[in-house]
C-alpha positions in Angstrom: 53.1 34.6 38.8 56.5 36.6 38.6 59.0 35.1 41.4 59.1 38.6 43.3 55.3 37.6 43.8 55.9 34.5 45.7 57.0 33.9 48.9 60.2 32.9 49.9 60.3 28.7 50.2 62.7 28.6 53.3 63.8 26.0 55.7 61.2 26.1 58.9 63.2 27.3 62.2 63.9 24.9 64.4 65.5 25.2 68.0 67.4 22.2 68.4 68.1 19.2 67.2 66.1 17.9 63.6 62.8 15.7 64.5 61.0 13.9 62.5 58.0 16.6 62.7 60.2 19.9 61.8 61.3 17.5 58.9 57.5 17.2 58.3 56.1 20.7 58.1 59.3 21.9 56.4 58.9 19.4 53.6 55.0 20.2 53.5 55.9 23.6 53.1 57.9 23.5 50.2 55.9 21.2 48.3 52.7 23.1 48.9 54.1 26.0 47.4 56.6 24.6 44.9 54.9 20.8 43.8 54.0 22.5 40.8 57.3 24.0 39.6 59.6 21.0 40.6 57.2 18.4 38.5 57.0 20.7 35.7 61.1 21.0 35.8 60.9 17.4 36.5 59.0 16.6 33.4 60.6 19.1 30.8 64.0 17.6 31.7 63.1 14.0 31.9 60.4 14.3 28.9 58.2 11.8 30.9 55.4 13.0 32.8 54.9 9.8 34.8 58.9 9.9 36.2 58.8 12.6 36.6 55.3 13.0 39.3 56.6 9.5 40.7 60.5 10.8 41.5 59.5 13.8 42.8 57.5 11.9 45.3 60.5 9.6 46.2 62.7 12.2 46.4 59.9 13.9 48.8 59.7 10.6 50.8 63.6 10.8 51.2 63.4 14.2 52.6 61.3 13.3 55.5 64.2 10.6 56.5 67.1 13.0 55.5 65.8 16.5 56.6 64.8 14.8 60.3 68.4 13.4 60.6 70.3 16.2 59.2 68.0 18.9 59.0 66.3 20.9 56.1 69.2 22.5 53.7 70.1 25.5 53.0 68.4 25.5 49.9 65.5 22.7 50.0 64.0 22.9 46.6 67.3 22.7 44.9 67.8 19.1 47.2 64.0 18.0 46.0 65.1 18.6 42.1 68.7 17.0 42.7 67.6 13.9 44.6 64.7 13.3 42.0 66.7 13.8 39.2 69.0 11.2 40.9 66.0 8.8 41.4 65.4 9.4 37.3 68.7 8.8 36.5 67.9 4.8 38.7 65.2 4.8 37.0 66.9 5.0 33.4 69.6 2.5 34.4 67.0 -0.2 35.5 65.4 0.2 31.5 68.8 0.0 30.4 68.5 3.6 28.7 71.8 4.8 28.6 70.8 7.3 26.2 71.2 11.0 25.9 68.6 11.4 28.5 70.6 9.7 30.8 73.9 11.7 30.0 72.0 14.8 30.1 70.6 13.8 34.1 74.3 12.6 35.2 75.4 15.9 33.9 73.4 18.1 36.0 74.8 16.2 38.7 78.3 16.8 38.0 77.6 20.6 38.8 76.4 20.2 42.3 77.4 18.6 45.6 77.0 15.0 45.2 77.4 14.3 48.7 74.7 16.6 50.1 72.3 16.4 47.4 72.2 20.1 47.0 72.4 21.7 43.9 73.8 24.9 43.3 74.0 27.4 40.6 77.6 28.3 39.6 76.6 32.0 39.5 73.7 32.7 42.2 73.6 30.7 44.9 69.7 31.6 46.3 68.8 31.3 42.4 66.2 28.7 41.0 67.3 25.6 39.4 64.9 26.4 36.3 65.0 29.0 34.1 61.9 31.8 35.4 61.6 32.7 31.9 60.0 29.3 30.8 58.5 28.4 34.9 55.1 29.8 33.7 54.8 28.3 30.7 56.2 25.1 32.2 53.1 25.0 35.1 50.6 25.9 32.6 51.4 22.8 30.4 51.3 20.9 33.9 47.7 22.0 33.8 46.9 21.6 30.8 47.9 17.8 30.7 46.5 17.3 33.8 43.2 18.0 32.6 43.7 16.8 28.7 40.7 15.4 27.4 41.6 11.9 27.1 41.3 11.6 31.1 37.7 11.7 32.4 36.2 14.2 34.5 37.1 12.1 37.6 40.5 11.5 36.8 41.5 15.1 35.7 40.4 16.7 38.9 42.6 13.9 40.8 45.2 14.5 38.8 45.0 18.3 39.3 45.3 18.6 42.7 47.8 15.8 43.1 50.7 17.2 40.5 49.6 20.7 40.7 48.1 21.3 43.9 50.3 18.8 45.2 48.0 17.2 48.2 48.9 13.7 48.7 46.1 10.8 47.5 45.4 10.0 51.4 44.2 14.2 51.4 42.2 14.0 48.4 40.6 10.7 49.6 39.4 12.5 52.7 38.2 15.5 50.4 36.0 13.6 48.2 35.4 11.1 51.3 36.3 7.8 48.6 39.2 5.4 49.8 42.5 6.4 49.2 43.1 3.3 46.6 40.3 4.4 44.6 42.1 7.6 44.5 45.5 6.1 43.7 43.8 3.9 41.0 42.5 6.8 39.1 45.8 8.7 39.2 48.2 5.5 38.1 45.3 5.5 35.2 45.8 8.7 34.1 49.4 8.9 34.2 49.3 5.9 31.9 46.1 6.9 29.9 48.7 10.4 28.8 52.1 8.1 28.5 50.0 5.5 26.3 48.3 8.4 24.1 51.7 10.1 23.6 51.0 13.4 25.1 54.0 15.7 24.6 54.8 18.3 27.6 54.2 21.7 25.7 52.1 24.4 25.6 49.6 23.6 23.0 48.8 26.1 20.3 46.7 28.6 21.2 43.4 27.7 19.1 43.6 24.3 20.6 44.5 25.9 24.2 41.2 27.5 24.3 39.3 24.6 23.1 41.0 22.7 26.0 40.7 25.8 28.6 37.3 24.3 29.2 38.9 21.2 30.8 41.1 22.9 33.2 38.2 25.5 34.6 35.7 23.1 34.8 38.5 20.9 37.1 39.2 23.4 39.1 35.1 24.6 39.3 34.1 20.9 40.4 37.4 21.4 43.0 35.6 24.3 44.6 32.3 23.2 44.5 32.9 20.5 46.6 34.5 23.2 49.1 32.3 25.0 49.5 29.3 23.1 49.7 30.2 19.3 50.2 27.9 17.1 48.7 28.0 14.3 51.3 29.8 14.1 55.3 29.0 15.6 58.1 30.3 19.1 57.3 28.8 21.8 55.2 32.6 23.6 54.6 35.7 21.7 53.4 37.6 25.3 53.4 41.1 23.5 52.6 39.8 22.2 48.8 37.8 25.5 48.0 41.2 27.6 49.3 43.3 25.1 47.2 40.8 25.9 44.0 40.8 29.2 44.5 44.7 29.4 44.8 45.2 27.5 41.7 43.1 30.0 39.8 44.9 33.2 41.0 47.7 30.9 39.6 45.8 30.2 36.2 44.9 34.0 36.1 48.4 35.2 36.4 49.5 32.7 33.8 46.8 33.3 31.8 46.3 37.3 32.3 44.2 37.9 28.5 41.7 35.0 28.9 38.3 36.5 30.7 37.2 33.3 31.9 39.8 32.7 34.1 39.0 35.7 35.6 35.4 35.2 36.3 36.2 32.0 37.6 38.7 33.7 40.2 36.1 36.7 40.9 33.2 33.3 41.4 35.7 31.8 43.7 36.5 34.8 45.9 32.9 36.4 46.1 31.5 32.8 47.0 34.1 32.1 49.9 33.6 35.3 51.1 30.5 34.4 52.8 32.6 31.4 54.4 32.5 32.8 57.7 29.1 33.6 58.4 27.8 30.5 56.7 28.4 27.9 60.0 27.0 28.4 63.5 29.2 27.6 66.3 29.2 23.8 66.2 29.2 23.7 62.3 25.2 23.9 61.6 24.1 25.6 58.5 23.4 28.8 58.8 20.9 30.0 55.8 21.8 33.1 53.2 18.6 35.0 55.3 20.0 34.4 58.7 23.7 35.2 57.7 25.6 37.3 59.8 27.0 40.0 56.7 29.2 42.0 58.8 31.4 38.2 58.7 32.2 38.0 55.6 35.2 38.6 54.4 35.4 42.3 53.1 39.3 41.7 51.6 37.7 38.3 49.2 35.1 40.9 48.7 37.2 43.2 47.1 39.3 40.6 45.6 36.2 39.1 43.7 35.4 42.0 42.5 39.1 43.3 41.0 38.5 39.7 39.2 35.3 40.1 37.3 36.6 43.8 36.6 39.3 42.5 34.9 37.3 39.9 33.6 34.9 42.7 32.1 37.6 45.0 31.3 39.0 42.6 28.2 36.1 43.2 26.5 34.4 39.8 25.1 31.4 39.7 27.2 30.8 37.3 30.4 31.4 33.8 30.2 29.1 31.5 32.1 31.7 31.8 35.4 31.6 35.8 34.6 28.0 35.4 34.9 28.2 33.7 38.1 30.5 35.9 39.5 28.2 38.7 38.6 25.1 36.7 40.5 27.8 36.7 43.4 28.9 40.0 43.5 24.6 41.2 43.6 24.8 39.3 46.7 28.2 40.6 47.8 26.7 44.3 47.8 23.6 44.1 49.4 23.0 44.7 52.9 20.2 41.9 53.3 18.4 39.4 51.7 15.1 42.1 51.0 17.7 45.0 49.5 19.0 42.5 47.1 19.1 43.2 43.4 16.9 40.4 42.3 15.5 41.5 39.1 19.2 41.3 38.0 19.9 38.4 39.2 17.1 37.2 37.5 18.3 38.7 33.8 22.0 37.0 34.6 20.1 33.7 35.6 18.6 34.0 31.3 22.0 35.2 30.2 23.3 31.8 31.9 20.7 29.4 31.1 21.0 30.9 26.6 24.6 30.3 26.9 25.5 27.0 29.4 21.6 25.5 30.0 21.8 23.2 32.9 19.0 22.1 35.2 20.7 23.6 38.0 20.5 27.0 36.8 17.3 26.4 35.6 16.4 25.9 39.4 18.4 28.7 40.5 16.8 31.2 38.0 13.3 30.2 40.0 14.6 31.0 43.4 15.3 34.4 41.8 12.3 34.9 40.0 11.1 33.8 44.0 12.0 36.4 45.4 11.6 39.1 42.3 8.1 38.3 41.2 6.3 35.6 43.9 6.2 32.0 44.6 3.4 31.6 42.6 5.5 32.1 39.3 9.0 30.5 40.1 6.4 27.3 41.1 5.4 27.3 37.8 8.9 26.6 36.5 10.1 24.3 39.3 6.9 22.0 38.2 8.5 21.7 34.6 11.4 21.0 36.0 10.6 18.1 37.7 7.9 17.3 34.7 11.0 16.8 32.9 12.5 14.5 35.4 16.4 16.1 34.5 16.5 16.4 38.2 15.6 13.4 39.3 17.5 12.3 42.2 18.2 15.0 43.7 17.3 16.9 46.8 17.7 20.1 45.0 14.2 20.1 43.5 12.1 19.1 46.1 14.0 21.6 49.0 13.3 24.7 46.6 9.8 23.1 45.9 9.0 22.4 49.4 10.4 26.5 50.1 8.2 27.6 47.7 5.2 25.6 49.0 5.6 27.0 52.2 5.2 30.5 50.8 2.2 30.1 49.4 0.6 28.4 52.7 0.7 24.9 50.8 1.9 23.2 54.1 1.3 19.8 53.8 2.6 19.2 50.2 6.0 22.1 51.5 6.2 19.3 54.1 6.1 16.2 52.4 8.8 17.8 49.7 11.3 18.9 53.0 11.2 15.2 53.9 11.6 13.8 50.9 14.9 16.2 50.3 16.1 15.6 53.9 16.0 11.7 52.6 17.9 12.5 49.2 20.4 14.7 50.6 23.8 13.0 51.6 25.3 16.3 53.6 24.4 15.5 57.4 24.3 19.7 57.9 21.8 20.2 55.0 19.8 17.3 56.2 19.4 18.3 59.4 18.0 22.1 58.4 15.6 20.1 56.0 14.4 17.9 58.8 14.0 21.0 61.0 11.7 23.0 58.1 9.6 20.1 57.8 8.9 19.5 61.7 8.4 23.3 61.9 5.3 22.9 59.4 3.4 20.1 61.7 
């Protein structure tokens, strides 16, 4: 994203005297919007990927002391990058390092206020201390090492949203509801795991980028799923992960403006949270696609969604499997209702999905559609060699769409024992409870 595009990181106003909670928010608000710049700096000019994440925390932890004693500075990000850098520069003496590295650092800090801690440029003093000629191709190899494939699946998307969505461990703890050392664990691991297996901070080249694109979409994909439909808790919604996902995509799309994907992924992300607001009843129940509320969603995502997976169209190579989901999304985007939806198409991008990225789940999304297309009858028939198959054992999916399907065709005491069985396999109190509900409607 060009830096006319993003917003201004200043100091928050404070009347007063500093307190420990103006310190706070202004630190929280520069790292939320910068984190990913000052470890990618932090990383190019140390050259170690693990320093670098763990001074820019320190130097984040001394911020909350300072700032609340003496207030945010003038300019705040410049004070992150100097008092990290200063941390690096410990760092190197305690390895006895006194190499080039270490002259480099102490030379940066000759050019800046070494009383203050702020850093800045000889020629501009509002400029950035990093070169915006290189920033974009600095945070896209943050991405791209934070999902390399030598991490797993778990680790990557941990590692994601710590260095370059830049929540702390204790936030994506609560987001994936598992304790905050299990969290910590996986992210010491996979700093080590790319320090051990020598992974240089570059750019890769760009055959090998795309083979590794993969990684990074499906991190941010996994991010967003659990967003927007949380797969265990007592809430349906975790809007704060899906928003984070969705602004690390516009991110990825900016950086990445020629690669469709990324683009359908953005256009999935915005069409799906557009229905956000219409998807919880007043105290948080579930409220189903049928009974929605369509004059609440969110027109602006709407349109958003939709630029996306034009531009995603636009470059010409066809629809990936996250174009094709964005194109099941936007059916659902333009219809007034339920009845008025294009389901015939959504059926033909359900095949188009299933030929290219076959998964059981789309397999049992492509029956709902051919549901509501062509009859119960016939989307029972492949829900039944679904669970002949037993790729879906497990989970509350199948039986909740078998039990639906059931119910349509007056099958009620089989529709019921399937909603039970779901509402005992689903972990998300919300979803449970409008199982439970279905199933005592049918007695």
């Amino acid at each position: 994203m060009a830096r006319a595009d993003r917003p201004a990181v200043t100091p928050a106003a404070v009347d007063g005297p500093p307190s420990a909670e103006s310190a706070r928010r202004a630190v929280e608000a520069v790292w939320r919007i910068e984190s990913a710049r000052i470890v990618a700096a932090l990383t190019r000019y140390t050259g170690d990927f693990e320093l670098a994440e763990d001074v820019a925390q320190e130097a984040v932890a001394e911020a909350l002391v300072s700032w609340s004693r003496d207030g945010a500075p003038t300019h705040p990000v410049n004070w992150l990058l100097a008092t990290a850098r200063r941390r690096a520069i410990d760092s190197f003496r305690r390895r006895s390092a006194l190499d080039e590295r270490y002259t480099m650092l102490g030379g940066w800090l000759a050019e800046g206020d070494q009383t203050s801690g702020v850093v800045v440029p000889p020629d501009r003093s509002d400029a950035l201390p990093w070169d915006p000629d290189r920033v974009d191709d600095d945070v896209l190899a943050l991405m791209f090492i934070s999902c390399h494939p030598v991490l797993s699946p778990e680790a990557r998307v941990a590692l994601t949203l710590r260095v370059v969505g830049g929540l702390s461990s204790e936030e994506i703890a609560r987001a994936f509801l598992v304790p905050t050392p299990t969290v910590q664990a996986r992210i010491t691991r996979a700093k080590k795991t790319i320090a051990a297996a020598g992974v240089p901070f570059e750019l890769p080249p760009t055959e090998e980028r795309r083979n590794r694109l993969g990684g990074v979409l499906s991190a941010l994909y996994v991010i967003f799923t659990e967003g927007s439909t949380a797969t265990i808790g007592d809430h349906l919604l975790r809007p704060d992960l899906a928003y984070e996902a969705i602004r690390l995509a516009r991110m990825l799309a900016a950086l990445l403006p020629d690669e469709p994907e990324v683009h359908g992924l953005l256009g999935l992300f915005e069409l799906t949270a557009a229905r956000f607001p219409a998807r919880t009843g007043p105290g948080g129940e579930a409220v189903l696609l049928e009974d929605q509320d369509r004059r609440l969603w969110d027109r602006s995502a709407i349109r958003r969604g939709m630029a996306a997976l034009g531009r995603s169209s636009a470059l010409g190579r066809g629809l990936g499997p996250y174009g094709l989901q964005a194109s099941i999304a936007a059916c659902h985007a333009s219809a007034s209702s339920v009845p008025e939806t294009d389901w015939e198409r959504i059926v033909l991008l359900y095949e188009a999905l299933c030929r290219i990225a076959p998964s059981p789940i789309v397999e049992l999304n492509r029956a709902i559609a051919i549901a509501m297309a062509e009859g119960p009858q016939q989307a029972l028939s492949v829900v039944d060699e679904l669970a002949a198959s037993g790729r879906l054992s497990g989970s509350y999916l199948l039986p909740s769409v078998r039990g639906e399907l059931l119910v349509r065709l007056g099958r009620t005491a089989e529709a019921r024992t399937e909603l039970e069985l779901a509402a005992r396999l689903c972990r998300n109190a919300r979803e449970r409870s409008v199982l439970l509900c279905k199933a005592a409607a049918l007695e």
